[in-house]
Structures are given as structure tokens and as C-alpha cells.
DOMAR-802515 format. One record per residue (C-alpha): x, y, z; residue number from 1; residue in three letters. Coordinates in nm, 2 decimals, padded with zeros to 4 digits. Layout:
BEGIN
REC      u      v      w   i  aa
REC      X      Y      Z NUM ALA
...
***
This chain:
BEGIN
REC      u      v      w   i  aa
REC  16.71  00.66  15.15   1 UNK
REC  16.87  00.67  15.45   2 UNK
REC  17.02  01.07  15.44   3 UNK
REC  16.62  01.17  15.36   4 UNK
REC  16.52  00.93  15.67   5 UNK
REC  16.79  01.14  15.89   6 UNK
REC  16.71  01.51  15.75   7 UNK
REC  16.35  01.43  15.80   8 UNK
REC  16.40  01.34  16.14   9 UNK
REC  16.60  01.61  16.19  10 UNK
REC  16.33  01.86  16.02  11 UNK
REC  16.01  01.69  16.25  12 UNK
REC  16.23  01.77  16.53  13 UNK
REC  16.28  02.13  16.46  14 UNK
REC  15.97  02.16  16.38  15 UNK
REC  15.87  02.11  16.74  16 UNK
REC  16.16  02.25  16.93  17 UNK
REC  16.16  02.64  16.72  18 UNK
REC  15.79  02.73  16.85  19 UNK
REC  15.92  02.64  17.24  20 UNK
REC  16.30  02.82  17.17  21 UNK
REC  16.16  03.19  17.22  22 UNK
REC  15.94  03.06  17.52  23 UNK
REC  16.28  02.97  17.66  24 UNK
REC  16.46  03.24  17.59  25 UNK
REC  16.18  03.44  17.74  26 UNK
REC  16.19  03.24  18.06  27 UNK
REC  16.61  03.25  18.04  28 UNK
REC  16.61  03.63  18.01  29 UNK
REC  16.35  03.65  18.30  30 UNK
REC  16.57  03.41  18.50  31 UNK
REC  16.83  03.71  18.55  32 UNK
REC  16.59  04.00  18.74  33 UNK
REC  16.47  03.67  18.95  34 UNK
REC  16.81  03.54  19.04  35 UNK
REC  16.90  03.92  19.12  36 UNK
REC  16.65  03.95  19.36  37 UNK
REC  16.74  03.64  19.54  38 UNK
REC  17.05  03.79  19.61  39 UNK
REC  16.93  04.14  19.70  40 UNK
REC  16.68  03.94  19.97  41 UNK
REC  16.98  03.66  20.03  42 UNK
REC  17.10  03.90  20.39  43 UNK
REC  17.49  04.03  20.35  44 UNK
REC  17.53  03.95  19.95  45 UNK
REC  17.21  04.21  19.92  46 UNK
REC  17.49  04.45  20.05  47 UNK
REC  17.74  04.41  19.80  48 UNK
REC  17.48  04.56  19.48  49 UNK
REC  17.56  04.89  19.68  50 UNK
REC  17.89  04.94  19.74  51 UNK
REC  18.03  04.69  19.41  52 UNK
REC  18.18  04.80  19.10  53 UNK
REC  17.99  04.55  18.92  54 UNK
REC  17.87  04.14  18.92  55 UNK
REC  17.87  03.85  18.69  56 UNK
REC  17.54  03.69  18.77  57 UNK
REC  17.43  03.29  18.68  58 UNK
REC  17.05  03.21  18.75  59 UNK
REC  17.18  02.82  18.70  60 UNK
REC  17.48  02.62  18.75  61 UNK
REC  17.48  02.22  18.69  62 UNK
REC  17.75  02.06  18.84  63 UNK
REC  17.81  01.66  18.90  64 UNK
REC  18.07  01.44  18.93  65 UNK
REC  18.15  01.07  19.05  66 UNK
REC  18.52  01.13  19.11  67 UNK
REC  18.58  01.33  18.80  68 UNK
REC  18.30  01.63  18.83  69 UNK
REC  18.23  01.91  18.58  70 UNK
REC  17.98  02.20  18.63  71 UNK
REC  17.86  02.45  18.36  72 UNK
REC  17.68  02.77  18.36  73 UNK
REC  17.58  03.11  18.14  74 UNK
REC  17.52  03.44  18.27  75 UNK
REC  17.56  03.77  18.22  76 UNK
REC  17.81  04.05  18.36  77 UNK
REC  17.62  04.40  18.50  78 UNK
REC  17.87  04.73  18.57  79 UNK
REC  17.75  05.00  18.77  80 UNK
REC  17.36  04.90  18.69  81 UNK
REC  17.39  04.85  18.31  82 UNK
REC  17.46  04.49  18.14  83 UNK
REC  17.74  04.50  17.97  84 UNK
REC  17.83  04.18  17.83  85 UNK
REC  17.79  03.73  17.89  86 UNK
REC  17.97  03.53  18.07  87 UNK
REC  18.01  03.13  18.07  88 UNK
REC  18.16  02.89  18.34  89 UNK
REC  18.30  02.58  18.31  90 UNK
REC  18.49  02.39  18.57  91 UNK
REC  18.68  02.03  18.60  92 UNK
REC  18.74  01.87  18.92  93 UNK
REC  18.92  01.56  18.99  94 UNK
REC  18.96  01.38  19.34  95 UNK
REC  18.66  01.29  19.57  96 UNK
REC  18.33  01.44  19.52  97 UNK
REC  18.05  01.22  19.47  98 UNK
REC  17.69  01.42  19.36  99 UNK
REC  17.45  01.60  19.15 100 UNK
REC  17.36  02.00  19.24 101 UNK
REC  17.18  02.28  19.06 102 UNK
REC  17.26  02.65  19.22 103 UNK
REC  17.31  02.99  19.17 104 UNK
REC  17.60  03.20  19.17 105 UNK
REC  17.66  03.60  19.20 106 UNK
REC  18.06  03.71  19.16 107 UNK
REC  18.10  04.13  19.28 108 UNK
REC  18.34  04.34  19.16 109 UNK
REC  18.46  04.56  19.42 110 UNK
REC  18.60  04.80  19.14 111 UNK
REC  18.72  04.90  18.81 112 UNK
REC  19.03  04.68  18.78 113 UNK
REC  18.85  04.32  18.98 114 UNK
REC  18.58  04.39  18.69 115 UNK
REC  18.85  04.45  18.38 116 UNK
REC  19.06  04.18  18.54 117 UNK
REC  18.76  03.89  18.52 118 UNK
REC  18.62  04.04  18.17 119 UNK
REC  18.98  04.06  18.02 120 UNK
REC  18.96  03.73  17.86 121 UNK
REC  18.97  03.41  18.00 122 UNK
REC  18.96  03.44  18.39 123 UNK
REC  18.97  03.17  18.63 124 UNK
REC  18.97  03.13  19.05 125 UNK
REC  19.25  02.97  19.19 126 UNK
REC  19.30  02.74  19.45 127 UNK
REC  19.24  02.97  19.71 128 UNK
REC  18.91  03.12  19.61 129 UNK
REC  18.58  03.03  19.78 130 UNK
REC  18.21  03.12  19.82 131 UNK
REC  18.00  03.23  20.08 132 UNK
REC  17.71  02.89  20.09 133 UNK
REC  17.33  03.13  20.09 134 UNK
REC  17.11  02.84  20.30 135 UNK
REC  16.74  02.86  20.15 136 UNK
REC  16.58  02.55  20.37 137 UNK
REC  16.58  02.55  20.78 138 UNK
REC  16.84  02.42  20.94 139 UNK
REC  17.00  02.35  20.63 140 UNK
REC  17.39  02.33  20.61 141 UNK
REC  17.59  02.37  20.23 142 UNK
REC  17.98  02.31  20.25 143 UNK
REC  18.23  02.54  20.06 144 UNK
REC  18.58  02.50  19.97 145 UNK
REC  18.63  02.42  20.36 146 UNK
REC  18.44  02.61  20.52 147 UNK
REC  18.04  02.61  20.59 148 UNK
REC  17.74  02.84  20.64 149 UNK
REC  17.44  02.78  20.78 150 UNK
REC  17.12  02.98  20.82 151 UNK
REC  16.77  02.91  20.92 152 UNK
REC  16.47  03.06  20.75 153 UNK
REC  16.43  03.10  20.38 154 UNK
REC  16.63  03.26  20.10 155 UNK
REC  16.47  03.62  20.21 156 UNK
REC  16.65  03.57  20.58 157 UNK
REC  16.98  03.38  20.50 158 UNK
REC  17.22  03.52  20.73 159 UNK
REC  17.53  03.55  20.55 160 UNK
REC  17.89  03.65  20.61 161 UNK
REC  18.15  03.75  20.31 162 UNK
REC  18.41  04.01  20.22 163 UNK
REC  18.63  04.11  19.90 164 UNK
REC  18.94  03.87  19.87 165 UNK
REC  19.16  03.98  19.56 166 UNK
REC  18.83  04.24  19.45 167 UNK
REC  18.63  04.02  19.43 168 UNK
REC  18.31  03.86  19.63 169 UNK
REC  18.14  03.55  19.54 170 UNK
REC  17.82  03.41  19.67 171 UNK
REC  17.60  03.10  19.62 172 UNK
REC  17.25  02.93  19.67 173 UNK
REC  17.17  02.59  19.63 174 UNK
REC  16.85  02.53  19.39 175 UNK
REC  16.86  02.18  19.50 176 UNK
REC  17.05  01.83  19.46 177 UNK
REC  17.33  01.67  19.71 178 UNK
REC  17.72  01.72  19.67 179 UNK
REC  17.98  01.65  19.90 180 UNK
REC  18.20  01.92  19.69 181 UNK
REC  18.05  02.27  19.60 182 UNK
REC  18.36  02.50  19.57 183 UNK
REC  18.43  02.79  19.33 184 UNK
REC  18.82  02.68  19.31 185 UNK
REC  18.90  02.59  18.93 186 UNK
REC  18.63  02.79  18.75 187 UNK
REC  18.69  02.93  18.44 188 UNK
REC  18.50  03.20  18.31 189 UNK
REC  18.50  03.37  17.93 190 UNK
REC  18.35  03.69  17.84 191 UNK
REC  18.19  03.83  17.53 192 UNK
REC  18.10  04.18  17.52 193 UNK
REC  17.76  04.28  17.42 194 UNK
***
């Protein structure tokens, strides 16, 4: 009695979750042009789409933490224009951070070998990576991996400031939520071709 109680719990439930699934996957696949055109708008990283082999693009990003702090995100990865495969984050910190924070993230490859180098299996930033922090409120200040950005306006007038380190070029905007810790240090990323 109690396995049919479970399977028809289990049944009423996917019952009502399958007719909103495509609805979400039709609002997930239009999440990508949207998030791209943040960035294109988002000053200096709309620079990058021009003279960049390629990016790995994630429209969302979860991260929180109370001492130990995790963060996970899907996306997808684009060369010269076409996509070409997905991507997933995950990352693990330990030490002080304290927090909760949604936000996007757009990695460029400057060329061939950044963009084999990240898609070649299981890529992750080292201590030494960072992100350029996209402000999208007035006056509003977002802390990265020990350095800060700040901008006024909105996310179409962000002044921004970034550059290639090791090929690569990695930017962020802040959907909303408060952390004291935002880097891109410790990230892991797997591909899967499409």
C-alpha cells in the first residue's frame, strides 16, 4: 500500500510539472539572446564579442555560503558566432564569506587555444583568476576577488574596465542578493559538445 501511495504521488506530481517543463525550457533557451545583450550593452565587455575567439555564457549563477559557500550554473559555449556546445559551473569555497547572490557571467576566448584549453575537458580558474564586477544600480559597488568596480547608471551604461589574462576575459553582473565574496577563483567548468 505504501509503494502505490509513493508512485501515485510521484505520478500527480508529474502530472503538473511536464505541461510547465517546455515553458521553462522555452524561457531557459530565451534567457541566452537576453543575457548576451546585457553584455553587448554592459560598456567594455560589449567590446570583447568583436575581437574574441569565442565565450561561454551563463544567464544565471546561484551562489551562497555561510562559511562553506557553493555556487552553480549552466550555460552554453558560442565560437566565432555559432553555439557549439554546454557548459556547467560549480564551485566550493571555504573561509569567510557570509551571503546569498544570483548573477550573470560571460567568459571570452581571446583565441583558438583559450577556447580548446577551457572546452578540453574539465577546466577550472586558479587562484589568480578574477572578474571584471558589471554595476546595474546607481552608485552601486560589487567586490571581486580583491578588487572593485563601480559604475553609475544602468546595465546599458556600466563603465567597465577588463583585459585578457592567460586568453581569457571574464565578466559579471549581479541579478541581485548580498555577498561579501563574489570571485571566479575555484570554478570548475565541464563541457559537452553539442
Amino acid at each position: 500500500m505504501e509503494a502505490y501511495l509513493q508512485f501515485r504521488t510521484y505520478l500527480i506530481c508529474l502530472l503538473f510539472v511536464l505541461p510547465f517543463g517546455s515553458a521553462m525550457a522555452d524561457d531557459e533557451a530565451a534567457k541566452y539572446p537576453e543575457t548576451v545583450s546585457l553584455f553587448k550593452n554592459a560598456g567594455e565587455s560589449g567590446t570583447f564579442f568583436d575581437n574574441s575567439y569565442g565565450y561561454a555564457i551563463f544567464p544565471t549563477i546561484g551562489k551562497g555560503a555561510i562559511g562553506i559557500g557553493g555556487a552553480y550554473g549552466k550555460g552554453r559555449v558560442y565560437a566565432q558566432g555559432e553555439h557549439v556546445g554546454d557548459t556547467s559551473m560549480t564551485q566550493l569555497s571555504i573561509g569567510f564569506s557570509l551571503g546569498g547572490q544570483g548573477y550573470s557571467e560571460i567568459i571570452f576566448f581571446e583565441d583558438q587555444r583559450a577556447f580548446d584549453e577551457f572546452t578540453g575537458g574539465n577546466f577550472e580558474f586558479g587562484a589568480d583568476a578574477s572578474a571584471v564586477a558589471i554595476t546595474a544600480a546607481a552608485g552601486a559597488t560589487a567586490r571581486t576577488s580583491g578588487s572593485s568596480t563601480a559604475a553609475s547608471g544602468g546595465k546599458k551604461n556600466a563603465t567597465t574596465k577588463g583585459s585578457y589574462h592567460k586568453g581569457m576575459a571574464t565578466f559579471t553582473v549581479v541579478k541581485g542578493g548580498a555577498m561579501f565574496e563574489a570571485g571566479v577563483a575555484g570554478q570548475k567548468f565541464s563541457y559537452t559538445p553539442k
